[in-house]
N, C-alpha and C positions, 0 to 999 in steps of 0.2 A: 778902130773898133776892137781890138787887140785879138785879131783873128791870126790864126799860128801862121806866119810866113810861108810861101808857097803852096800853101792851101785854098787860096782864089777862086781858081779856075773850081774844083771839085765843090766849092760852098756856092758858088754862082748857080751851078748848076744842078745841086743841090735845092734849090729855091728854087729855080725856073721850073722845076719836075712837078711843084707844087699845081699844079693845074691838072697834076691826074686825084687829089684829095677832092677836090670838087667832083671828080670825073665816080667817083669811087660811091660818091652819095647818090648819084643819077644811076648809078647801076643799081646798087640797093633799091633804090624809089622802085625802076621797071621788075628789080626781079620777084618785090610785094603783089608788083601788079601779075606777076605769069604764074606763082608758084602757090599753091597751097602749104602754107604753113600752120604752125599751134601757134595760138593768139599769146603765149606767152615772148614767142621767135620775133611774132610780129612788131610785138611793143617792143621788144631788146632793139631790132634793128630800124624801128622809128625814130629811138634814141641814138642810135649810130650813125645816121644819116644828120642829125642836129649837129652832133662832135665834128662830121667832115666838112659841114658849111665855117665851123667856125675854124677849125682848124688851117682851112683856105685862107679865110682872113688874115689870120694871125699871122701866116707866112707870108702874107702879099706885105702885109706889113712892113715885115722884116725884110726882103724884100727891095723896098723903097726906102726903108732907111739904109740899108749895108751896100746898094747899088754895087752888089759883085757877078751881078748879071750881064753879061753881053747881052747885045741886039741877037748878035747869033745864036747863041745857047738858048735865047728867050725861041727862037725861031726853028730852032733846034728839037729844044723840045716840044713845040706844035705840032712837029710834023711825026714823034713820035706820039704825043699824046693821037693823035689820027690813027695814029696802027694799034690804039687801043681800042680805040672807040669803034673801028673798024671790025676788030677780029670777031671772029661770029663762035668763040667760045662764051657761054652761059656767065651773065650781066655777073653771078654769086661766084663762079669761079672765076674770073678777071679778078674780082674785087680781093679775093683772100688771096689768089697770087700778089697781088700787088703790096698787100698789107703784109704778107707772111716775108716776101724776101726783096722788096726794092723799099719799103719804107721804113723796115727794119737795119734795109742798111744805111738809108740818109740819116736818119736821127741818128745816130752814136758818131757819124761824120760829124755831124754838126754840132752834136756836143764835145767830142772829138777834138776838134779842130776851130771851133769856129767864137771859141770866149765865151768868158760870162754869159752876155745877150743871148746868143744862140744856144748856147746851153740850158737854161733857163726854158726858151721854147721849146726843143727836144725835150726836157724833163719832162714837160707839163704834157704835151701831144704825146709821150710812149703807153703815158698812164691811160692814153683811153684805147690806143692802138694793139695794146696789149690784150685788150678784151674784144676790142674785134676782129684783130686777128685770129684768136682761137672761136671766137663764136660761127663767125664765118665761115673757116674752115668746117666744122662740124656741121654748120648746116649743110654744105656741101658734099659732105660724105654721107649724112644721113638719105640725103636725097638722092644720092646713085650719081653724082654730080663730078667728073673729075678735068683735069687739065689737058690739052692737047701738045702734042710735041712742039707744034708752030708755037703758041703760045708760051712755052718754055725757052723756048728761042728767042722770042719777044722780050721775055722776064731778063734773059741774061744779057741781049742786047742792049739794053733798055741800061742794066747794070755798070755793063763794059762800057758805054757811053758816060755815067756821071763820073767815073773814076778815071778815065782816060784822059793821061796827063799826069796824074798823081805821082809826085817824087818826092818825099818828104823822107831825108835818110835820119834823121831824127829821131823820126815816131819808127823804128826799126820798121817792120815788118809791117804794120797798118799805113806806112808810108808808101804803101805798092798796091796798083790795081789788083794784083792775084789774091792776096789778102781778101779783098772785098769781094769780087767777083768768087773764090769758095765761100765765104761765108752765106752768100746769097744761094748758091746749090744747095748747102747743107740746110738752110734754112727750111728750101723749099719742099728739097727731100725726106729729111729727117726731123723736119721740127724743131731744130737746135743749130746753134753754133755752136763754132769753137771756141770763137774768139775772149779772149780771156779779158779783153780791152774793154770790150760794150757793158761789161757789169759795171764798169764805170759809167758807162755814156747813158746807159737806159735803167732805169731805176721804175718799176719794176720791168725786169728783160722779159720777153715772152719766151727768149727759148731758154731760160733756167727757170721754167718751170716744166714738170714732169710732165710728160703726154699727159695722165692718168689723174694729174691735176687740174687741165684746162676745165673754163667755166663752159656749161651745156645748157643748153634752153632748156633742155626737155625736162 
C-alpha cells in the first residue's frame, strides 16, 4: 500500500482511533439537545455532525482495506474511546479537544506517513475538520464552556498512546513520539503548531490560520 516502512504500528492505530469521529457527532447531537444556541450555530453543527458520520465511514473503510490494525489496538482503542464517553466534561468541549489536538494530529500522520491512499483521505477529512475545529471551539468559549485538567490528561494520553512506538529516523524529528505529543499541547494551548511538516500533510491546516481569522457562527 506504499505506506513509509515502520510506520504500521502508529497508521493502525491511527484508524483504530476512528471510532471517537463517530463519538464526536453523538456529542454534538446531545449538546443541540442541552444547550441553547443561535439557529445559525445550530444549522453549522447539524452539518458537522453529517461530515463525522461520513468521515467514520470513510476511515472504517480504509481501514478494512490497509488491515494495519491489530486485534489489540482495535481493543485498545475501545477501552479508550470509553474514557471518552465516560468523562463527564461538557459533550462541546470533548468534541473541540478532540478535534483541535488528537485529530489534528492523526491526519498529517497519515498523510505523513501513510501514501497516496491515505493521504488522499487525510486531505479531503482536514478540509471539514478544519471548520469544526474552530467552530467548536468558539462555541465553547462563547458559552463559559472550557476543559478540565482530567480531560487534558485524557487529550495527551489518548496522544502518547497512537505515537508510541514511532521510530522512524528518516522522517528526522516527526519520526519521534515527542514531536507529536508537543504538537498536540501546542495545539490545544495555543491554537497552533509548530510543525513545519503538517503544512504538508493538511491542506487547509487549522492552525496556520490566525486566531482572529477562525470562522464564528455568530
Amino acid at each position: 500500500m506504499n505506506t513509509m516502512p515502520g510506520a504500521d504500528q502508529v497508521l493502525g492505530r491511527a484508524l483504530a482511533l476512528r471510532v471517537l469521529e463517530l463519538e464526536v457527532a453523538e456529542w454534538l447531537d446531545d449538546a443541540l439537545g442541552k444547550t441553547i444556541l443561535p439557529a445559525t450555530a445550530v444549522k453549522c453543527l447539524r452539518s458537522n455532525i453529517l461530515d463525522e458520520e461520513r468521515h467514520d465511514k470513510v476511515l472504517g473503510m480504509a481501514a478494512q482495506i490497509y488491515q494495519l490494525t491489530t486485534d489489540r489496538d482495535e481493543a485498545e482503542a475501545k477501552q479508550i474511546h470509553q474514557q471518552w464517553i465516560h468523562h463527564p466534561d461538557h459533550p462541546l468541549v470533548k468534541a473541540f479537544v478532540l478535534e483541535n489536538s488528537v485529530f489534528f494530529v492523526i491526519l498529517p500522520l497519515l498523510r505523513m506517513f501513510g501514501g497516496v491512499g491515505l493521504g488522499i483521505i487525510s486531505g479531503d477529512i482536514s478540509g471539514d475538520e478544519s471548520v469544526h475545529a474552530a467552530v467548536h471551539r468558539q462555541a465553547a468559549h462563547d458559552l463559559g464552556l472550557t476543559y478540565s485538567s482530567s480531560l487534558d490528561r485524557l487529550r495527551r494520553d489518548t496522544v502518547g498512546w497512537l505515537v508510541d512506538g514511532l521510530r522512524i529516523p528518516e522522517a528526522g524529528r516527526s519520526g519521534k513520539p515527542q514531536r507529536w505529543l508537543d504538537a498536540s499541547d501546542s495545539l490545544l494551548y495555543q491554537g497552533a503548531s509548530d510543525l513545519v511538516e503538517t503544512r504538508r500533510a493538511i491542506q487547509p491546516a487549522f492552525f496556520e490560520i490566525a486566531n482572529d481569522a477562525l470562522p464564528s457562527y455568530r
